[in-house]
C-alpha positions as CSV (number, residue, x, y, z in Angstrom):
1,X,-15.6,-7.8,-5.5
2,X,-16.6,-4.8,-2.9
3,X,-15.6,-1.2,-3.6
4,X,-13.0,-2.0,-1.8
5,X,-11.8,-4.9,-2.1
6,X,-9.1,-6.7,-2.1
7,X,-5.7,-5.1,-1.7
8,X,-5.5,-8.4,1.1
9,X,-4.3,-11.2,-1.8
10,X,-3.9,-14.7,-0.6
11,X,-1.8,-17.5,-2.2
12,X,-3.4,-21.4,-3.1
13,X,-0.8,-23.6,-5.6
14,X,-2.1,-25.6,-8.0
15,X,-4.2,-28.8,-6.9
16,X,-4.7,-27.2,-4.1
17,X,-8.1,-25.7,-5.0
18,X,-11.7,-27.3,-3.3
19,X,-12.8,-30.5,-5.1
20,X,-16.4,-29.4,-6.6
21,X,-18.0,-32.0,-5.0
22,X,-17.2,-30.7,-1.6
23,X,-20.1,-28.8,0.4
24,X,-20.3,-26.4,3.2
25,X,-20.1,-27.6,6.8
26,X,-22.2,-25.1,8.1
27,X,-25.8,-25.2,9.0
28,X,-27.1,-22.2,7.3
29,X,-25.5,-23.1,4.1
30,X,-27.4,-26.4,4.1
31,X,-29.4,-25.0,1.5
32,X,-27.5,-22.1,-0.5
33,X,-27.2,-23.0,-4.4
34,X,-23.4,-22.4,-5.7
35,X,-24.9,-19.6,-7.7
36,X,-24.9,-15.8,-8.1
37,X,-27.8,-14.2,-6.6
38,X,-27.9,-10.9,-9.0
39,X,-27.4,-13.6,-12.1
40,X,-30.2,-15.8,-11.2
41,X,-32.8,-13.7,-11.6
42,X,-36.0,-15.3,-14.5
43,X,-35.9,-12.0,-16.0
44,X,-32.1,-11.9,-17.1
45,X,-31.8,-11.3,-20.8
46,X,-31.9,-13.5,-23.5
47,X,-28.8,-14.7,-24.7
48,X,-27.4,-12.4,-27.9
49,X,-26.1,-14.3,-30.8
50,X,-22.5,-14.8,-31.8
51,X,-20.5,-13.3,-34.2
52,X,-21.8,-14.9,-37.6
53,X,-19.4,-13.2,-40.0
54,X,-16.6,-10.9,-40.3
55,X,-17.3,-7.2,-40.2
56,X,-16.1,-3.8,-40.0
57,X,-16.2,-1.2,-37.4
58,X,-15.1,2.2,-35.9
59,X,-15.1,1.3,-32.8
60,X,-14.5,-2.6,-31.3
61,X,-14.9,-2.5,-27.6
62,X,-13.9,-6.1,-26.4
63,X,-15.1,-7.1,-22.7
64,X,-18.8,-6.4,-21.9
65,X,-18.9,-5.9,-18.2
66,X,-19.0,-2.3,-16.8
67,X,-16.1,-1.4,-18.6
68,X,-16.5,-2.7,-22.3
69,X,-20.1,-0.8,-21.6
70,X,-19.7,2.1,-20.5
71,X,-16.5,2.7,-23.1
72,X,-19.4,1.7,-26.0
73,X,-22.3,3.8,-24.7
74,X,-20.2,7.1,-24.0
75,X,-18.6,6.6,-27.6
76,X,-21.6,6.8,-28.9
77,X,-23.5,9.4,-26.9
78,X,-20.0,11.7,-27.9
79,X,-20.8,11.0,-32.1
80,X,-23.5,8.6,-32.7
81,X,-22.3,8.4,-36.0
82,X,-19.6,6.0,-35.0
83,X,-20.0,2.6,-35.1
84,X,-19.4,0.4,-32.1
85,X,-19.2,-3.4,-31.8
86,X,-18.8,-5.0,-28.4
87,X,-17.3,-8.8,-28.7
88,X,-18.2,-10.5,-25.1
89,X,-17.0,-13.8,-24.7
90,X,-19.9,-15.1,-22.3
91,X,-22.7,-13.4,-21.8
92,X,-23.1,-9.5,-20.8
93,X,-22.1,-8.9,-17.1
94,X,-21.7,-12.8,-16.3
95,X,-18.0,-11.9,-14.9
96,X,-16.8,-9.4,-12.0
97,X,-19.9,-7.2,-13.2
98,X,-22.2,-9.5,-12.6
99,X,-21.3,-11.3,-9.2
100,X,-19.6,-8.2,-7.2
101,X,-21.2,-6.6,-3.9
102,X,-22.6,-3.3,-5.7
103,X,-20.5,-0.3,-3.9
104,X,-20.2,2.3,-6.4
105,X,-17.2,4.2,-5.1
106,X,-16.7,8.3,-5.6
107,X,-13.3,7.3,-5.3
108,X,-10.7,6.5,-8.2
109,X,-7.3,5.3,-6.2
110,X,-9.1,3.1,-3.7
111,X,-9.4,5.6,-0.9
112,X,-8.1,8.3,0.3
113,X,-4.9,7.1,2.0
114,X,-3.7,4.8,-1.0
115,X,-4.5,8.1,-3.4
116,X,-2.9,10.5,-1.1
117,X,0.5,8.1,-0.7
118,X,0.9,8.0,-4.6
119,X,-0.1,11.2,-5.7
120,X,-0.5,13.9,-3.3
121,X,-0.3,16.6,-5.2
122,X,-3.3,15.2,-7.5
123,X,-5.6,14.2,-4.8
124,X,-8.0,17.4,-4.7
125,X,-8.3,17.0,-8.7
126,X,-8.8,13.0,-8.2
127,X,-11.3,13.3,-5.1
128,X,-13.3,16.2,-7.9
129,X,-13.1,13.7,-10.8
130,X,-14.2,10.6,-8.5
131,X,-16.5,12.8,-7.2
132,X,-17.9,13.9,-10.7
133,X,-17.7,10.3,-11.8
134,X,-20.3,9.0,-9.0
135,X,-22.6,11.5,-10.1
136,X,-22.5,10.8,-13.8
137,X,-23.2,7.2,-13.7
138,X,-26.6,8.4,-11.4
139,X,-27.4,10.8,-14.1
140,X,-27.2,7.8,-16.4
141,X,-29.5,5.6,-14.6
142,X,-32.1,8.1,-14.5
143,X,-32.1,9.2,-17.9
144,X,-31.7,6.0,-19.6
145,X,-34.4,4.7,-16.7
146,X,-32.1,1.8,-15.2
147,X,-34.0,-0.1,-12.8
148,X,-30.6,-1.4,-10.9
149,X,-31.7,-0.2,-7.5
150,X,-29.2,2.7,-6.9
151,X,-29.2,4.4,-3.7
152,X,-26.7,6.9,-2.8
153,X,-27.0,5.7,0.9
154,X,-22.9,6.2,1.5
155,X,-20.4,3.6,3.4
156,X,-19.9,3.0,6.7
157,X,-16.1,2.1,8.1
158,X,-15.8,0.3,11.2
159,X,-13.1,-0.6,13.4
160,X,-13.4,-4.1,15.8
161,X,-10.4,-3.8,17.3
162,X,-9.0,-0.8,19.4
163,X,-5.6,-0.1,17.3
164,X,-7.8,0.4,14.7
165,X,-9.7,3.5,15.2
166,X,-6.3,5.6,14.9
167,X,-6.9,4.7,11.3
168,X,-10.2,5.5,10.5
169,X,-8.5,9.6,10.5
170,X,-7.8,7.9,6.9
171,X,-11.4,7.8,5.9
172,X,-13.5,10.2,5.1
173,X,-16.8,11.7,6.9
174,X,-18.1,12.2,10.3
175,X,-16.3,10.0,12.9
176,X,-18.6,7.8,15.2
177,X,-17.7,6.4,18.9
178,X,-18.6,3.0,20.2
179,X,-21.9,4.2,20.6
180,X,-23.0,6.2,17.7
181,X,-21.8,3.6,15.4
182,X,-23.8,0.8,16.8
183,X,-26.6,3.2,16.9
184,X,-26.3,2.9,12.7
185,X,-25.7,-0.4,12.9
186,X,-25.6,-2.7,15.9
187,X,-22.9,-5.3,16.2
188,X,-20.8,-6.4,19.5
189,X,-17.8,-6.2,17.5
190,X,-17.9,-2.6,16.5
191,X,-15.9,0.1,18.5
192,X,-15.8,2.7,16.4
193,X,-16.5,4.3,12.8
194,X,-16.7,6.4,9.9
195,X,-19.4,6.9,7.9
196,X,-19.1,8.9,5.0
197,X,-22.8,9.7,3.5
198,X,-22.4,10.4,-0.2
199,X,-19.6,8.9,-1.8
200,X,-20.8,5.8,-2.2
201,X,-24.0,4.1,-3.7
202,X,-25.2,0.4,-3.5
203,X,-26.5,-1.0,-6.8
204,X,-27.6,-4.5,-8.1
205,X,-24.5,-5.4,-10.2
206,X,-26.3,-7.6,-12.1
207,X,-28.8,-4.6,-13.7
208,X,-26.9,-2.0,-13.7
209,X,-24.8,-3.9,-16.4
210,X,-28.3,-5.3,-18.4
211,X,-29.2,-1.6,-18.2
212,X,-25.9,-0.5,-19.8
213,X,-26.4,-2.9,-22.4
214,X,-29.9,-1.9,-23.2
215,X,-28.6,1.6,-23.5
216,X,-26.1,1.2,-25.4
217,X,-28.4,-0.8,-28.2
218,X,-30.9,2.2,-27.8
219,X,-27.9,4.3,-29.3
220,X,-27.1,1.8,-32.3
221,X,-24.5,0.0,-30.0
222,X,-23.9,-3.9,-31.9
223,X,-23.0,-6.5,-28.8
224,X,-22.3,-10.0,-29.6
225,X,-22.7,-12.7,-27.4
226,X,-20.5,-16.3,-27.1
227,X,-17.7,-14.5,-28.5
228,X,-14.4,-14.9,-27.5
229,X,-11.3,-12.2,-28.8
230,X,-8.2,-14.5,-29.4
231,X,-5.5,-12.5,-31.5
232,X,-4.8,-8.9,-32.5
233,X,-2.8,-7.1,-34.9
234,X,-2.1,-4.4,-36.7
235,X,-4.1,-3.9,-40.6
236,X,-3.6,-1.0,-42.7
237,X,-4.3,2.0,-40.6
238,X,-6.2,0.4,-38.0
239,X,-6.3,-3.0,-36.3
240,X,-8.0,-6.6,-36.9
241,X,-9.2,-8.8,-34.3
242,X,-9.7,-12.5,-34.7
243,X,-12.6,-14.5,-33.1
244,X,-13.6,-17.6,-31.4
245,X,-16.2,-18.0,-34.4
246,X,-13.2,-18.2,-37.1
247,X,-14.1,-15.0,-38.2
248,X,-12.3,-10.9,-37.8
249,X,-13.6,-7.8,-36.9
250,X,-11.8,-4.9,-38.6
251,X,-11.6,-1.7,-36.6
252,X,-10.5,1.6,-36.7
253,X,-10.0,1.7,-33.3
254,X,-9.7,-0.9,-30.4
255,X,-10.5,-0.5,-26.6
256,X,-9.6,-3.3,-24.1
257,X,-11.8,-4.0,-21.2
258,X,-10.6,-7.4,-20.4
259,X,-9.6,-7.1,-16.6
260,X,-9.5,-10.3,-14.9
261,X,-8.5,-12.2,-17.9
262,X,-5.5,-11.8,-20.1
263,X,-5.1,-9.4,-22.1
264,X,-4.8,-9.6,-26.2
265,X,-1.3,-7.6,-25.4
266,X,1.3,-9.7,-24.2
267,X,3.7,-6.4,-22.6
268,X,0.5,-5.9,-19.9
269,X,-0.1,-9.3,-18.8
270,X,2.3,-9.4,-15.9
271,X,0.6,-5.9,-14.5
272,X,-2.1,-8.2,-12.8
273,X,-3.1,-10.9,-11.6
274,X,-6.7,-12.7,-10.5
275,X,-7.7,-13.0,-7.3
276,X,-10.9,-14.9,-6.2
277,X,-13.3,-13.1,-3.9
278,X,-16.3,-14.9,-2.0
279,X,-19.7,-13.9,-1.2
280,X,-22.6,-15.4,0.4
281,X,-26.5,-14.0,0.4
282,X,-29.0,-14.5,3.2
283,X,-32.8,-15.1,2.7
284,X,-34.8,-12.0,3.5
285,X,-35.1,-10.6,6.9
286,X,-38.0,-10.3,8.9
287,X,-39.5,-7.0,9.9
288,X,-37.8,-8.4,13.8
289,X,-34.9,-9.2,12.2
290,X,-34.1,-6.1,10.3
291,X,-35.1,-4.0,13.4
292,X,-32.4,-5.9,15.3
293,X,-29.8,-4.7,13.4
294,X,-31.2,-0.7,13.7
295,X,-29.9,-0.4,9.5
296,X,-32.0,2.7,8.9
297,X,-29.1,4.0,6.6
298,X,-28.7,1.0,4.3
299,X,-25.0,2.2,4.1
300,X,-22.8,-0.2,2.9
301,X,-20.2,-1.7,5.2
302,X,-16.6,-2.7,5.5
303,X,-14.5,-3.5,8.7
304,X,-11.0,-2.1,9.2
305,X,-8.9,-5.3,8.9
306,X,-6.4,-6.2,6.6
307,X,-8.4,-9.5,6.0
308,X,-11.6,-7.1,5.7
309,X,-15.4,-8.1,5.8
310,X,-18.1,-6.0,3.0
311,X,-21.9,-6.2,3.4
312,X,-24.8,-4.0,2.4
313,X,-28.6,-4.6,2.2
314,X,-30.5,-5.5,-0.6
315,X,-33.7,-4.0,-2.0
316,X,-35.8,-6.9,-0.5
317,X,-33.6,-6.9,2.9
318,X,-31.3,-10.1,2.4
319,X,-28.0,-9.3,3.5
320,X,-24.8,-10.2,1.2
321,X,-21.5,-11.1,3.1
322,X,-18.5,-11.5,1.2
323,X,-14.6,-10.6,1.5
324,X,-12.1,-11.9,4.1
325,X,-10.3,-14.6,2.3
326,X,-9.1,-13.4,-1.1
327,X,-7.3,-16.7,-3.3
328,X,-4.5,-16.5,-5.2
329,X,-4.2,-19.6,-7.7
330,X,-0.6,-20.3,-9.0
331,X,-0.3,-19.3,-12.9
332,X,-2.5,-17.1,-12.2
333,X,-5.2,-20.0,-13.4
334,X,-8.7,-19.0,-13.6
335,X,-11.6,-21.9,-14.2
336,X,-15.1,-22.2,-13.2
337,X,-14.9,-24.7,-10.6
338,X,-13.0,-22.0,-8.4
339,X,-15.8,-19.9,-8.3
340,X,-16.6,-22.6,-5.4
341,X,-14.8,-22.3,-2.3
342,X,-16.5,-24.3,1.0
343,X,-13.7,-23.6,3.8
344,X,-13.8,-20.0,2.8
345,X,-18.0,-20.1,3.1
346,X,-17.5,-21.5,6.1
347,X,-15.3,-19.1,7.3
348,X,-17.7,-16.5,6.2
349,X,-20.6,-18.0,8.0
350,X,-18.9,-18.4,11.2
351,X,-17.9,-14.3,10.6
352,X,-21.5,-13.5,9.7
353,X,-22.7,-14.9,13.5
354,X,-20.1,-13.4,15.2
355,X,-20.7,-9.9,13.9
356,X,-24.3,-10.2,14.1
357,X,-25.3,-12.9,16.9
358,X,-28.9,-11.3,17.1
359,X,-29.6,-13.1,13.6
360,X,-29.1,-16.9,14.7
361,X,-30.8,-19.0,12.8
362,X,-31.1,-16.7,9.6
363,X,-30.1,-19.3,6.5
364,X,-28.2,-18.4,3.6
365,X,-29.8,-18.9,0.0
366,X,-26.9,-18.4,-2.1
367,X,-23.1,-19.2,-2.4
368,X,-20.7,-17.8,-5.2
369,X,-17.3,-16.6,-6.1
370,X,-15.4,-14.9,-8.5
371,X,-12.2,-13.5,-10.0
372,X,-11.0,-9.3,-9.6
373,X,-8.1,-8.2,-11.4
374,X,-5.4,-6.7,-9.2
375,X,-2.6,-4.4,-9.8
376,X,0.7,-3.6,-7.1
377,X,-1.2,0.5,-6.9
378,X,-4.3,-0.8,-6.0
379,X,-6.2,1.0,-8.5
380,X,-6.6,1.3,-12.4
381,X,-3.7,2.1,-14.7
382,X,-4.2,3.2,-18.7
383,X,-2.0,2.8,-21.2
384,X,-2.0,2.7,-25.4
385,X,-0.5,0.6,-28.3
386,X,-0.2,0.1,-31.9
387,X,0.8,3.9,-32.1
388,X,-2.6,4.9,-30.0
389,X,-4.9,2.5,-32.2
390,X,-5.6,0.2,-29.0
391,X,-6.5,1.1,-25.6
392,X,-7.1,-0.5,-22.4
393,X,-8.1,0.2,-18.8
394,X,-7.0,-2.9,-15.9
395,X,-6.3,-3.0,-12.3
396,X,-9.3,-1.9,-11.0
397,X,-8.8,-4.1,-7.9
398,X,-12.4,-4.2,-6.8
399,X,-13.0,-0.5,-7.6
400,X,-14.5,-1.1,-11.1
401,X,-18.0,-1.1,-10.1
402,X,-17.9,2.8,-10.2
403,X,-14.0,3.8,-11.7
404,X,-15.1,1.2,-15.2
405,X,-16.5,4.6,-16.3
406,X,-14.0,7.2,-15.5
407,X,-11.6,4.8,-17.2
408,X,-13.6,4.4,-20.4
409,X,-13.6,8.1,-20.6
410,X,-9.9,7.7,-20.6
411,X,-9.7,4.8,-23.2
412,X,-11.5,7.0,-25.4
413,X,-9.7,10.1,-24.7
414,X,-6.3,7.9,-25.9
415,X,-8.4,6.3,-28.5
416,X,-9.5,10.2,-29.9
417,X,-5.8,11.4,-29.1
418,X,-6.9,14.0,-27.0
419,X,-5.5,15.9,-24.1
420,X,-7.9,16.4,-21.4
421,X,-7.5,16.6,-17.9
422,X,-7.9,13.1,-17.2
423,X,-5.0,11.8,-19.9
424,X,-2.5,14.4,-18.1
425,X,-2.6,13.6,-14.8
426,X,0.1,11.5,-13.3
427,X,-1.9,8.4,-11.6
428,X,-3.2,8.0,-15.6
429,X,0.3,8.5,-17.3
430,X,2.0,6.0,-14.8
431,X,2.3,2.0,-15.3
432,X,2.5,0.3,-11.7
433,X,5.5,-2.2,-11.2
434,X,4.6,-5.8,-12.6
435,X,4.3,-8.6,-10.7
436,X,7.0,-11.0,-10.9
437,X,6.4,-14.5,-13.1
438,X,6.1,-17.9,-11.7
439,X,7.6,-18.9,-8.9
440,X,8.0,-15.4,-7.0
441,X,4.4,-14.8,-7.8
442,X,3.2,-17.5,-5.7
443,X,5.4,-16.8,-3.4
444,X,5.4,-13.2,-3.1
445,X,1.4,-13.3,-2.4
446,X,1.5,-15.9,-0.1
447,X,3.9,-14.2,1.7
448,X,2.2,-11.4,1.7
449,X,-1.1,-13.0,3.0
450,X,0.8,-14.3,5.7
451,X,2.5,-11.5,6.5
452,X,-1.4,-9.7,6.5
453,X,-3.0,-12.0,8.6
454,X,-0.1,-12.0,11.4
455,X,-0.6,-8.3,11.3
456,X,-3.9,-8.5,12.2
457,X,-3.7,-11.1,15.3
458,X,-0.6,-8.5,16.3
459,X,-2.4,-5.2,16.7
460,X,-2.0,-4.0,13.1
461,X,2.3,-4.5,13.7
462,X,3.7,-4.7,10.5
463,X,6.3,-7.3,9.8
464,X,9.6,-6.8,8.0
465,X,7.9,-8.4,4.6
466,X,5.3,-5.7,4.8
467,X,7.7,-2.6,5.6
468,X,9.5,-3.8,3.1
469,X,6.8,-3.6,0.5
470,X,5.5,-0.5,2.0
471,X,9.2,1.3,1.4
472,X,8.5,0.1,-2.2
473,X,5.2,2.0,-2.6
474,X,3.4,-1.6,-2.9
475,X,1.2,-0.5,0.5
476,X,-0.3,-3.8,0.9
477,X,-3.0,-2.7,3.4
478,X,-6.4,-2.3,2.8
């Protein structure tokens, strides 16, 4: 749920998912609650009510995370005559929106080397657009006064192992030795870095999508609560969309920002599949603490392996860990009982120490985890159907914290049949290769995070599974 994450996918069959009543081993997760920090907050917003009767619409925007928002809020800023409904089936931001580390990305094709594999010949209009992208969603926070804590305080890369500094010439910005990158951050596992200054910006999830929501009313946006979309089809010139309540919304037009979960059309559903990310939050840091650690830059941070590590400050100085293991659950099953994981906090905990020995003793207060949608390009694709009445933006891969917006602009260019630079470029007229069904699924992943994590005890060395992939333009790596 990082900027970045999760191009590492892991495999877990069926039944073979923690029993909920099992707890962490670790000592400083004696007392974290299994739930999201940004979430629990006693100033969340009051539930909305559910749909209470059919309707009509221009607009239906179904999904209200970050891309079911920002979709709604730029239809109407572009002609607030039209009328927008958004039909969320929990509550706004409860999903990926709500629970993810907060890196708001410049970049649209999950970094420069994935991007520049794909579509080199796009890149410098792509690195432009992400570039353009990052700076629109500040512009948004300030003028609609979005209290979400954004901080344009860029990302810092770093290698702990020696084979991997030959890759941080991937990433972008100013290149840091052993010694200049612990003098940004100190950490006995660091040899070198990259830290790139102002392409990315931490945020708290959590607000950022309360605030889209509040801006959206301000415009005459409708968003109902409790409301679940469970069939679509085509009526008279536009397109009707039954409801968990028993009742239909009738719209003109119809955009899609489902992501994680499947998708009212059947043709896209094998283009992803959910993978569960884990995170933990520490308590606060003393003044000692947080002068330990020398974090003057409050960039945001992820490690160079394929099994990779993301963590950034908060506004009151707790540290959130997540990343590493990424879980796979056959049929591509989601449920709320997998949002808790205890080996895999475990894991993390032990990681935390390692990276950051200085801050033994510091306990963790919170525990959570959550499901990314993930496509075989690692970034978002874009498609139409029902003869351009319904579109839809997936894939995001842990990107959509920042790329949601760029690809509501899309769903709306498709939506308003126009040709703008975004709808013509190739990396938006290109579907990636699905992902097999059941078994090979399964499989494949699990291979695959075998395959990853052998790579990464072997000095980065590739096995025949990977090259394989690689020569297929899948570039599992992350």
């Amino acid at each position: 749920m990082s900027s970045r994450a999760s191009t590492r996918t892991s495999g877990q069959a069926a039944g073979q998912a923690s029993a909920p009543t099992e707890q962490p081993r670790h000592p400083a997760l004696a007392d974290a609650a299994p739930s999201v920090f940004w979430l629990d907050r006693p100033d969340r917003p009051a539930p909305r009510p559910p749909l209470d009767r059919s309707v009509d619409t221009d607009l239906l925007v179904v999904g209200g995370g970050y891309s079911g928002l920002w979709t709604a809020l730029l239809a109407k800023e572009t002609d607030p005559s039209r009328d927008v409904l958004v039909l969320e089936a929990g509550s706004v931001g409860w999903a990926a929106s709500g629970r993810n580390g907060g890196f708001c990305a410049a970049s649209l094709t999950h970094g420069e080397a994935n991007g520049r594999a794909r579509w080199p010949q796009e890149m410098d209009a792509l690195r432009r657009l992400g570039r353009e992208n990052l700076d629109g969603i500040e512009a948004t926070v300030q003028r609609y006064g979005i209290e979400c804590d954004f901080r344009r305080s860029g990302a810092l890369t770093v290698a702990t192992e020696p084979h991997q500094v030959e890759w941080l010439a991937d990433e972008p910005g100013e290149f840091l030795d052993r010694d200049a990158v612990r003098a940004q951050l100190d950490s006995p596992t660091y040899v070198a870095g990259v830290w790139d200054r102002d392409e990315t910006a931490m945020v708290d999830p959590a607000r950022l999508a309360w605030g889209l929501a509040r801006a959206a009313e301000s415009l005459g946006v409708r968003i109902v609560e409790g409301t679940r979309a469970t069939g679509l089809r085509r009526h008279g010139a536009g397109v009707e969309v039954s409801a968990s309540t028993g009742h239909v919304v009738r719209a003109d037009r119809v955009a899609l920002g489902t992501n994680a979960f499947p998708s009212l059309l059947r043709r896209v559903r094998l283009h992803t599949v959910p993978v569960y990310d884990y995170v933990l939050m520490t308590e606060p840091l003393s003044d000692a603490q947080l002068a330990s650690l020398g974090w003057a830059s409050r960039a945001g941070v992820g490690d160079m392996t394929n099994q990779f590590h993301y963590y950034r400050l908060t506004d009151d100085n707790r540290i959130l860990w997540g990343g590493y293991d990424a879980i796979y659950h056959y049929g591509r099953r989601l449920a709320p009982s997998l949002d808790q994981r205890p080996e895999t906090f475990d894991r993390l905990a032990g990681h935390f120490f390692e990276t950051f020995p200085q801050l033994e003793g510091l306990r963790f207060t919170h525990r959570w985890g959550g499901a990314i949608d993930t496509c075989t390009r690692f970034c978002a694709f874009y498609g139409e159907a029902l003869d351009g009445r319904v579109a839809y933006a997936l894939g995001y891969t842990g990107l959509g914290v920042g790329a949601t917006r760029f690809g509501a602009q899309v769903m709306l260019d498709l939506l308003d049949a126009r040709s703008t630079e975004r709808t013509r470029l190739q990396m938006v007229r290109e579907m990636p290769m699905p992902f097999p069904p059941e078994p090979l699924a399964w499989a494949g992943i699990e291979l695959t995070r075998w395959s990853l994590a052998r790579a990464d005890e072997r000095q980065g060395r590739r096995n025949l599974w990977l090259r394989a992939l690689d020569a297929a333009g899948l570039g599992f790596d992350s």
